[in-house]
DSSP file (Angstrom, degrees, kcal/mol; ACC not computed):
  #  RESIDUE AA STRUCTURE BP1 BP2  ACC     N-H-->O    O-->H-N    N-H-->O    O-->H-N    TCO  KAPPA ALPHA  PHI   PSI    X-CA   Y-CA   Z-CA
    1    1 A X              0   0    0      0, 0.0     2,-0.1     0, 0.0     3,-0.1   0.000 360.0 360.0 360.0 156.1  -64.5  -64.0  -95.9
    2    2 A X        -     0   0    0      1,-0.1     2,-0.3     3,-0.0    13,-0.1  -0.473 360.0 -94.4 -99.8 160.0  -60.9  -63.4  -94.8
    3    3 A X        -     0   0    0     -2,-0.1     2,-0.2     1,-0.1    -1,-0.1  -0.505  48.0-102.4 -72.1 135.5  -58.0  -62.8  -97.2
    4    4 A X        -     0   0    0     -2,-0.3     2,-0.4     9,-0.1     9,-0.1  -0.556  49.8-159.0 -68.5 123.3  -56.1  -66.1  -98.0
    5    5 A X        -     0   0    0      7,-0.4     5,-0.1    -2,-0.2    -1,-0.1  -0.851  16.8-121.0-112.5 113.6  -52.9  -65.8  -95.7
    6    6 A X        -     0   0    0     -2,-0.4     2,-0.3     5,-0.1     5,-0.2  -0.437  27.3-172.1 -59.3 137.5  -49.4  -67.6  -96.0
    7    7 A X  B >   -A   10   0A   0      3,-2.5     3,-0.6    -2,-0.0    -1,-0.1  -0.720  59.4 -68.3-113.2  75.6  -48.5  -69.5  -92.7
    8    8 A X  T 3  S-     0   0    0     -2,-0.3     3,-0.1     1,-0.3    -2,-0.1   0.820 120.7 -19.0  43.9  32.3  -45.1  -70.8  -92.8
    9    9 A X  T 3  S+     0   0    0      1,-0.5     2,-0.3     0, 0.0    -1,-0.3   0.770 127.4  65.3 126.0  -9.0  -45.9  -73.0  -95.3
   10   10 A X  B <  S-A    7   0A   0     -3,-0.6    -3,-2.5    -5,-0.1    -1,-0.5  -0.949  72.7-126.5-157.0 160.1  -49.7  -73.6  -95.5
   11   11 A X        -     0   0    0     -2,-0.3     2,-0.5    -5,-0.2    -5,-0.1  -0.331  23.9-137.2-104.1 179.9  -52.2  -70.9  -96.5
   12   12 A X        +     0   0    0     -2,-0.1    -7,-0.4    -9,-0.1     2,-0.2  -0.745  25.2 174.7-148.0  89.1  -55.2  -70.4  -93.9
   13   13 A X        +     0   0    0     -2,-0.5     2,-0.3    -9,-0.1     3,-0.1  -0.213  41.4  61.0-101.2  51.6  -58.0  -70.1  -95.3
   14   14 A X  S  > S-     0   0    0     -2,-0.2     4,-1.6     1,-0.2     3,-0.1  -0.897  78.1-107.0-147.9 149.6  -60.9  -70.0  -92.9
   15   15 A X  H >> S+     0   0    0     -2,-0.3     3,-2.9     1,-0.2     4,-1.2   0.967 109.4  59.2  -7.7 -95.2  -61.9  -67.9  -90.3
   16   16 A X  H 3> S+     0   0    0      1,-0.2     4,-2.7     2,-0.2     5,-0.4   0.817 101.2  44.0 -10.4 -73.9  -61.1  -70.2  -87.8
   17   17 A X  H 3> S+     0   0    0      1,-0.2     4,-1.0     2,-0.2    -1,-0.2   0.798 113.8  56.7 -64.5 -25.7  -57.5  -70.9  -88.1
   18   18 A X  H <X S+     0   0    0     -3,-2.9     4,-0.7    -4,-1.6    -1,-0.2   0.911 103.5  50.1 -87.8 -20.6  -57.1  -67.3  -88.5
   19   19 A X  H >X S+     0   0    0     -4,-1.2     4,-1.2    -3,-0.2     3,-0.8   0.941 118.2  41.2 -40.1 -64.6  -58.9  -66.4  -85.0
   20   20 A X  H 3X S+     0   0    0     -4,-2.7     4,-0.9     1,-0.3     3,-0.3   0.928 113.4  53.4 -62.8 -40.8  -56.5  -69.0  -83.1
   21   21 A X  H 3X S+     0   0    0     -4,-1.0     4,-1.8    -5,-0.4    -1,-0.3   0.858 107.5  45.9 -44.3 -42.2  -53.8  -67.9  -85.1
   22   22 A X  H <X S+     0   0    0     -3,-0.8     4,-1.1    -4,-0.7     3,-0.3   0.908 119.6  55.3 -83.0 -52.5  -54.6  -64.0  -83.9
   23   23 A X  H >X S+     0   0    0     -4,-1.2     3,-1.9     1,-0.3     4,-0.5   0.887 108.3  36.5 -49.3-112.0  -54.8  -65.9  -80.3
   24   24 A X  H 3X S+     0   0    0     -4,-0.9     4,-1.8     1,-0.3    -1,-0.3   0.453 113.9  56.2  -9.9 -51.2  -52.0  -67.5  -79.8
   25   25 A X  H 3X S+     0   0    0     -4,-1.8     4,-1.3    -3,-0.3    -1,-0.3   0.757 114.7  48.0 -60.7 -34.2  -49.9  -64.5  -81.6
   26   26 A X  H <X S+     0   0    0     -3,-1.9     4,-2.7    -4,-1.1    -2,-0.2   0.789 109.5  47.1 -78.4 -56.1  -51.7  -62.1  -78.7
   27   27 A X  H  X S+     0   0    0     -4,-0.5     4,-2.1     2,-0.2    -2,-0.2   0.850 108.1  57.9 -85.2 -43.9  -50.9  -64.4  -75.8
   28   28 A X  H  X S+     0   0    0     -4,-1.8     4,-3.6     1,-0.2    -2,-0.2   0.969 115.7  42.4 -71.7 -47.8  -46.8  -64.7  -77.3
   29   29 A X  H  X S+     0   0    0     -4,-1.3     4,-1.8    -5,-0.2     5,-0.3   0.937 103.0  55.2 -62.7 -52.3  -46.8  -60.9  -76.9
   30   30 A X  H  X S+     0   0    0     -4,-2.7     4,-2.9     2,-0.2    -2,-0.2   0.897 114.0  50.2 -43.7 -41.7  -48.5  -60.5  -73.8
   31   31 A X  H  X S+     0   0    0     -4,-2.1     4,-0.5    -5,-0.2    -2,-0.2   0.786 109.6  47.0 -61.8 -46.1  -45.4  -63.1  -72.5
   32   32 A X  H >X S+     0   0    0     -4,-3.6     3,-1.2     2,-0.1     4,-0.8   0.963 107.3  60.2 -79.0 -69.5  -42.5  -61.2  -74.0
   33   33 A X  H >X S+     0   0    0     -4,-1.8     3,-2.0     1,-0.3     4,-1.6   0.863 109.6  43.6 -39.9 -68.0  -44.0  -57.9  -72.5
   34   34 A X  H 3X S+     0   0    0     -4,-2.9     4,-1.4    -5,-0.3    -1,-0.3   0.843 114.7  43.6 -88.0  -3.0  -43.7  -59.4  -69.1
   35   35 A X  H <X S+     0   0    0     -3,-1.2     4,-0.7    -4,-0.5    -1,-0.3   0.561 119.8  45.4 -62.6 -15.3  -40.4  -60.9  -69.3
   36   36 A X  H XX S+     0   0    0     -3,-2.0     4,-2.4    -4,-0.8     3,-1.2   0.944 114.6  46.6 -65.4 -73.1  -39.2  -57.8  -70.9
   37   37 A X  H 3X S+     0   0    0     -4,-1.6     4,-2.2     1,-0.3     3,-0.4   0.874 116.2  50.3 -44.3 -71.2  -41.1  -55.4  -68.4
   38   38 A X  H 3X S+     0   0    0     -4,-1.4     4,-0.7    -5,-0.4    -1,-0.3   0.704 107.0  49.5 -47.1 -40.6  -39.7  -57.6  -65.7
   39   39 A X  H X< S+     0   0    0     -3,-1.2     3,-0.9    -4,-0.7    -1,-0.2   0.925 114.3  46.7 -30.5 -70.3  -36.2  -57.5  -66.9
   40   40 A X  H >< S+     0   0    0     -4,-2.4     3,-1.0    -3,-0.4     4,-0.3   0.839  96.6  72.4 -63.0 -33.2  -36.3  -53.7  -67.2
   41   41 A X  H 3< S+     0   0    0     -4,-2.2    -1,-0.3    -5,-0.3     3,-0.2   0.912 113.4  21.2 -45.9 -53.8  -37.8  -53.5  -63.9
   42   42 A X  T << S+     0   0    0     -3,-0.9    -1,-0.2    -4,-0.7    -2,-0.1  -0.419  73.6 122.9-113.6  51.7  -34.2  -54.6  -62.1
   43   43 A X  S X  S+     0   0    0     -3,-1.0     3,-0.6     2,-0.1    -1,-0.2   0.950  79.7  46.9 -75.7 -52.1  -32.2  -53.7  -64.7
   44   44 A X  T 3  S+     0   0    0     -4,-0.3     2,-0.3     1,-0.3    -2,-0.1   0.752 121.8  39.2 -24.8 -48.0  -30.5  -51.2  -61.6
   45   45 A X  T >   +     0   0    0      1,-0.1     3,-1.2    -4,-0.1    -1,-0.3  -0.748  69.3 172.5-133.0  78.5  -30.5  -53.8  -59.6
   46   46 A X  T <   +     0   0    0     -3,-0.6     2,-2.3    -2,-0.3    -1,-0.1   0.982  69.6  65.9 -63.7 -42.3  -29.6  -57.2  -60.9
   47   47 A X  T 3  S+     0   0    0     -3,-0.1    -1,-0.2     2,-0.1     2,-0.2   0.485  76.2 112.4 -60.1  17.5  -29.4  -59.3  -57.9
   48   48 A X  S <  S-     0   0    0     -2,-2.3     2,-0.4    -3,-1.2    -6,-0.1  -0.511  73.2-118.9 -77.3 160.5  -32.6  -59.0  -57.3
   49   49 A X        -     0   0    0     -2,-0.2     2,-0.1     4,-0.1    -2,-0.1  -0.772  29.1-170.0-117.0 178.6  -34.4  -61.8  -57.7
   50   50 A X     >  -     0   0    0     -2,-0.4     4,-0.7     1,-0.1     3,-0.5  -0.479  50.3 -67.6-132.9-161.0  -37.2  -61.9  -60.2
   51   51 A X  H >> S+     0   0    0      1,-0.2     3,-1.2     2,-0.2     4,-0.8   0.992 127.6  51.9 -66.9 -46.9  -40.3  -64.6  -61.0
   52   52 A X  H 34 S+     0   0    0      1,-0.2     4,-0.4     2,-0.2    -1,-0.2   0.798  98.4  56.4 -50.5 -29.2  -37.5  -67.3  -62.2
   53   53 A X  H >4 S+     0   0    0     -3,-0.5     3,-0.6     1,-0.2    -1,-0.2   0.759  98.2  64.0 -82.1 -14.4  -35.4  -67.4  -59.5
   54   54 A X  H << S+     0   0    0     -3,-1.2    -1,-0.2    -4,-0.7    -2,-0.2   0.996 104.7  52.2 -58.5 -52.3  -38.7  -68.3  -57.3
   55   55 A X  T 3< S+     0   0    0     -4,-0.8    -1,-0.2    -3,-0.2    -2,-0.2   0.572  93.4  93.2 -52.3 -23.1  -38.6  -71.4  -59.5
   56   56 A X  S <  S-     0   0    0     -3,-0.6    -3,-0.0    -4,-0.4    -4,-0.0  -0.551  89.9 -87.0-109.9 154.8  -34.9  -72.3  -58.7
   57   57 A X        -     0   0    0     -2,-0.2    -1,-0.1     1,-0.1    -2,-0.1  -0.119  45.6-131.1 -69.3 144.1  -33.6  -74.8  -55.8
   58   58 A X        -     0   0    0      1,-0.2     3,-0.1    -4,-0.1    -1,-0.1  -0.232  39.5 -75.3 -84.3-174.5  -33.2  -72.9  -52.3
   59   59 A X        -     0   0    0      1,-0.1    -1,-0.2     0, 0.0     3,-0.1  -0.004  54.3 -80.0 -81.0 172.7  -30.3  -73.4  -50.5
   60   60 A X        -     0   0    0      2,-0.0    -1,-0.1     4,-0.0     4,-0.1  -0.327  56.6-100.7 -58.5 137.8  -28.8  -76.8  -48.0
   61   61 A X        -     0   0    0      2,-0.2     3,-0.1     1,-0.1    -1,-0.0  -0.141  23.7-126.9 -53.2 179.8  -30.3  -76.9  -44.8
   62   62 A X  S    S+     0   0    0     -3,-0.1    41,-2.6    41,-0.0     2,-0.3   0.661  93.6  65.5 -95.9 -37.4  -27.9  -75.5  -42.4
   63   63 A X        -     0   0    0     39,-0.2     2,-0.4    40,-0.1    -2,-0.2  -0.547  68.4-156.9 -95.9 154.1  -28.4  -78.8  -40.4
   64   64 A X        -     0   0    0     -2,-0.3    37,-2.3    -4,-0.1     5,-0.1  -0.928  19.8-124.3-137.4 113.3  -27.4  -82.3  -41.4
   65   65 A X  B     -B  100   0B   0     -2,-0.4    35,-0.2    35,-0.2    36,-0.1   0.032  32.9-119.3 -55.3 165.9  -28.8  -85.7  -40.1
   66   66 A X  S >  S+     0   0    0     33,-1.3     3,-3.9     2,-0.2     4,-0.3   0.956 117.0  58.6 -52.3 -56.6  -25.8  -87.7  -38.8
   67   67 A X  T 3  S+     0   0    0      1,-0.3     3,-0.4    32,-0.1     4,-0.3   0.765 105.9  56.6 -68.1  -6.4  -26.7  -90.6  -41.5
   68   68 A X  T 3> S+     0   0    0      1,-0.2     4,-1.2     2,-0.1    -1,-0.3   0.342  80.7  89.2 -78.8   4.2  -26.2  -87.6  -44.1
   69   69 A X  H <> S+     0   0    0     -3,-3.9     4,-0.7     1,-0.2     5,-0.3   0.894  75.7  63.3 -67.4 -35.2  -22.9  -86.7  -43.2
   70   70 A X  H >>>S+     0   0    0     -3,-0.4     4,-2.2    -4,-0.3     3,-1.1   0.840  98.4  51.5 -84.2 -50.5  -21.6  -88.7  -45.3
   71   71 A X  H 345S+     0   0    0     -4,-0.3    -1,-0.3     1,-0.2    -2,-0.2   0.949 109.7  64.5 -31.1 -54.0  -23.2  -86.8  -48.7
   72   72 A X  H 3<5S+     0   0    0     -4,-1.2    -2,-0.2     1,-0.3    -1,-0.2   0.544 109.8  25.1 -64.2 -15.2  -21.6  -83.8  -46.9
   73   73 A X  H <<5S-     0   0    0     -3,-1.1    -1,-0.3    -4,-0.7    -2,-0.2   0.633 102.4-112.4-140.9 -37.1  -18.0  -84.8  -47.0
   74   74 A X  T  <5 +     0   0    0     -4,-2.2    -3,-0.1    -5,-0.3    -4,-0.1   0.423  66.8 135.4 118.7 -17.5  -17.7  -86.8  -49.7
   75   75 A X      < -     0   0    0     -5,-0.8     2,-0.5    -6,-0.3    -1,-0.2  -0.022  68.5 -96.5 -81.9-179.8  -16.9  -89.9  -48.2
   76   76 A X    >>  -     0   0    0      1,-0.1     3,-3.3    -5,-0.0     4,-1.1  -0.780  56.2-108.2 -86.7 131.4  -18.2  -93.7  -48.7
   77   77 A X  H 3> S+     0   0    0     -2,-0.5     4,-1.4     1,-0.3     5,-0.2   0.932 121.6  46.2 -38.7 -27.5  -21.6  -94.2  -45.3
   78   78 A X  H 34 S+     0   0    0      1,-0.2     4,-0.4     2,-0.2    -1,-0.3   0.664 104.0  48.7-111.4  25.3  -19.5  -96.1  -43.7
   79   79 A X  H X> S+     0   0    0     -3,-3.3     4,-2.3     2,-0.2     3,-0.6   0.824 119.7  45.8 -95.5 -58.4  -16.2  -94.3  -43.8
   80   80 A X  H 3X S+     0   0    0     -4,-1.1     4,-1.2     1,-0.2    -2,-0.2   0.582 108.4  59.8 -57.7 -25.7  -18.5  -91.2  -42.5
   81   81 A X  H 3X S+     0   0    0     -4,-1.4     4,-2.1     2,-0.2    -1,-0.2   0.910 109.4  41.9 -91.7 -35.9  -20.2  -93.7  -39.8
   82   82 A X  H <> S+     0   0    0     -3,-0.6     4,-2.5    -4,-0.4     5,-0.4   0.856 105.2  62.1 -90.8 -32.5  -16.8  -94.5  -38.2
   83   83 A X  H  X S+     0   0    0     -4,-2.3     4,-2.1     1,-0.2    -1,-0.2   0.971 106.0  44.7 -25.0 -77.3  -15.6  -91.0  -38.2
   84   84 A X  H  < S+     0   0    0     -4,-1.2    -2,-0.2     2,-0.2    -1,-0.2   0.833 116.9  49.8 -33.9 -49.3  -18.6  -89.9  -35.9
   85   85 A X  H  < S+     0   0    0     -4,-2.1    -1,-0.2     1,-0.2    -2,-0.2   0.996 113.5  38.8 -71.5 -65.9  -17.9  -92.9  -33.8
   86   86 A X  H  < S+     0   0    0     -4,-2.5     2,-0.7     1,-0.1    -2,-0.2   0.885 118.3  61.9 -40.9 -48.1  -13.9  -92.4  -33.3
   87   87 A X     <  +     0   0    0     -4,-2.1     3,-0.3    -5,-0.4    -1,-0.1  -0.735  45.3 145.4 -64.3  74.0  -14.9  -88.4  -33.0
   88   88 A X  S    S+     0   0    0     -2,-0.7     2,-0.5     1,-0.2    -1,-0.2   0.603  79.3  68.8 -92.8 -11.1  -17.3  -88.0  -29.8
   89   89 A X  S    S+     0   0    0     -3,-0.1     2,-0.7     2,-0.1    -1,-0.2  -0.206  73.7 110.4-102.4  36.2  -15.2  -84.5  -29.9
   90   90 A X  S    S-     0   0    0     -2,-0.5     2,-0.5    -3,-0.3    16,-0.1  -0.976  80.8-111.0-121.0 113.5  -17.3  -83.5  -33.3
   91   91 A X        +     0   0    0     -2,-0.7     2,-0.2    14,-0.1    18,-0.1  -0.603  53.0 172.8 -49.4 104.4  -20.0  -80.3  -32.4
   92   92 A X        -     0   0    0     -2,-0.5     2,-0.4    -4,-0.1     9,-0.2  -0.579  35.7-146.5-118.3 168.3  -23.0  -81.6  -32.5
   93   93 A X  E     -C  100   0B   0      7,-0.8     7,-1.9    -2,-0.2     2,-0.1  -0.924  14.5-160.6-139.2 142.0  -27.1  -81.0  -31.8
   94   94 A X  E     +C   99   0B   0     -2,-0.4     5,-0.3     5,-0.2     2,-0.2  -0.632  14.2 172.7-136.1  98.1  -29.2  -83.5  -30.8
   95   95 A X  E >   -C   98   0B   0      3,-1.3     3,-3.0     1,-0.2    -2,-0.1  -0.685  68.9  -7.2-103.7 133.5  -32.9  -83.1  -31.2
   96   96 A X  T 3  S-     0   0    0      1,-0.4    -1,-0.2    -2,-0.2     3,-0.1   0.254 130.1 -54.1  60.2   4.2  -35.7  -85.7  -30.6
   97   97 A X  T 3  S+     0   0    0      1,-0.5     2,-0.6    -3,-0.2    -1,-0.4   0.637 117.6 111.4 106.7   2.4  -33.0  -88.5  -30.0
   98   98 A X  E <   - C   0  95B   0     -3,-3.0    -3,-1.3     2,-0.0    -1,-0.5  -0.866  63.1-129.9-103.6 149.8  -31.2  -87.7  -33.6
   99   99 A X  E     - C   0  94B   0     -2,-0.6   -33,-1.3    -5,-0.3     2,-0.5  -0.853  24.4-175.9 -94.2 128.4  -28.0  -86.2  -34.1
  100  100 A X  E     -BC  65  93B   0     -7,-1.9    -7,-0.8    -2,-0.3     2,-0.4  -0.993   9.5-156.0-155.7 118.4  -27.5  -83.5  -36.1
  101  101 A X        -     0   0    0    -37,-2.3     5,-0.1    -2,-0.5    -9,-0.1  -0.765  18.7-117.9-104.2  74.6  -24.6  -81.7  -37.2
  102  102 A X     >  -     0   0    0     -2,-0.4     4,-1.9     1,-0.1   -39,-0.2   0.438   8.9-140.8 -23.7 140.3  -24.0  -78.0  -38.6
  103  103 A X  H  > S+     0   0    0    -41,-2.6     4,-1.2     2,-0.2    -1,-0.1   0.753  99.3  46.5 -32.6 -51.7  -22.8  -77.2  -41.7
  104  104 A X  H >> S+     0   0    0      2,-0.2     3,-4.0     1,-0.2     4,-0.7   0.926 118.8  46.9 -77.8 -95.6  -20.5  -74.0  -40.7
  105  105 A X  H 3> S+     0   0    0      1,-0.3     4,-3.0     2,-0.2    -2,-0.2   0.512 105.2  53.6 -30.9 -54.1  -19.2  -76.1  -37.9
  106  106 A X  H 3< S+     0   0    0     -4,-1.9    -1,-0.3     1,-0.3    -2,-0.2   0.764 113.0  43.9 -27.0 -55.3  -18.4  -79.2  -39.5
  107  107 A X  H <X S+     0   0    0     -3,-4.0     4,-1.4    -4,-1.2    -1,-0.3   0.704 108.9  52.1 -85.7 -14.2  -16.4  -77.8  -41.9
  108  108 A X  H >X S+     0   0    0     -4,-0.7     4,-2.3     2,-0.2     3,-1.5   0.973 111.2  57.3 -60.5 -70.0  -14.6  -75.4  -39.6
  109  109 A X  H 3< S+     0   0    0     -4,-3.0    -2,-0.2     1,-0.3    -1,-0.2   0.741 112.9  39.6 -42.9 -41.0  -14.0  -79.0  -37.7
  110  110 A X  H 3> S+     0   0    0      1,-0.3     4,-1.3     2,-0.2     3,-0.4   0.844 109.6  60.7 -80.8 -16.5  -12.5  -80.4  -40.6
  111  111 A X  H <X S+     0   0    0     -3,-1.5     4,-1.4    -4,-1.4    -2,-0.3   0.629 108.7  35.5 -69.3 -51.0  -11.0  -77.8  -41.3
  112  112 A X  H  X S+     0   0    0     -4,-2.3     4,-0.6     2,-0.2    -1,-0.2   0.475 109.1  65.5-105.1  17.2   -9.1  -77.5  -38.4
  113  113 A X  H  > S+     0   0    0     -3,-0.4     4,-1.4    -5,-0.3    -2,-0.2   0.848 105.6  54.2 -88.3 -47.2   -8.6  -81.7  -38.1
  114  114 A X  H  X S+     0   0    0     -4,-1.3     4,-1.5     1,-0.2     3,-0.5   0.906 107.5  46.9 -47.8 -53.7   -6.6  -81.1  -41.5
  115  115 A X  H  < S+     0   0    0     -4,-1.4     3,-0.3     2,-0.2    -1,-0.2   0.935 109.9  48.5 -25.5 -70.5   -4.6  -78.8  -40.1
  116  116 A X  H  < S+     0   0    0     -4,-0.6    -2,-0.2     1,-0.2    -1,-0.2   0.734 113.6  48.0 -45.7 -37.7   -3.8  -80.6  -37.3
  117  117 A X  H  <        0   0    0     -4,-1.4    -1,-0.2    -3,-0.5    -2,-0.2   0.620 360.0 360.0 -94.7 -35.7   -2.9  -83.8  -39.4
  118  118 A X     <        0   0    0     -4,-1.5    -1,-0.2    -3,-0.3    -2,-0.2   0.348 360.0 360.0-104.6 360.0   -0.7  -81.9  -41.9
């Protein structure tokens, strides 16, 4: 029989509870080791990326449906819908029969409509 053991607050007195206990304690260690080890691993080189960043959301498409412009800029759809229309002079892609705007360009576009306006 196993020695009677404090557990935060309740004693454990069987076998059992002291197995899962030894399990669980084994498995928390095995978990910090490789988040440590991984750590230390780019400690040289932070900008690496490691298992979390696998986990984290990738970047904006480069390209942007037309009816999405509108996310892109900030504006109200149909503020963004009349733009496009007044604009035929807006760099654009058109693929399958959609329209489809770069990012880079876009803002470059507004970029130099502000300008223009100012």
């Amino acid at each position: 029989m196993l020695p009677v053991v404090h557990k935060i607050g309740k004693w454990i007195k069987n076998e059992e509870e002291g197995q899962a206990m030894s399990l669980f304690l084994g498995l928390g260690i095995a978990i910090a080791g490789y988040f440590i080890g991984d750590g230390l691993k780019n400690w040289k080189n932070p900008s690496e990326k490691n298992f979390i960043d696998h986990f984290k959301k990738r970047d904006e498409p480069e390209l942007i449906e037309a009816g999405e412009v509108h996310r892109f800029i900030g504006t109200p759809k149909g503020e963004a819908k009349a733009l496009i229309e007044e604009n035929p002079d807006i760099p654009s892609i058109t693929i399958n029969r959609k329209i489809y705007f770069s990012r880079t360009t876009l803002r470059e576009w507004l970029a130099a409509q502000k300008l223009r306006s100012s």
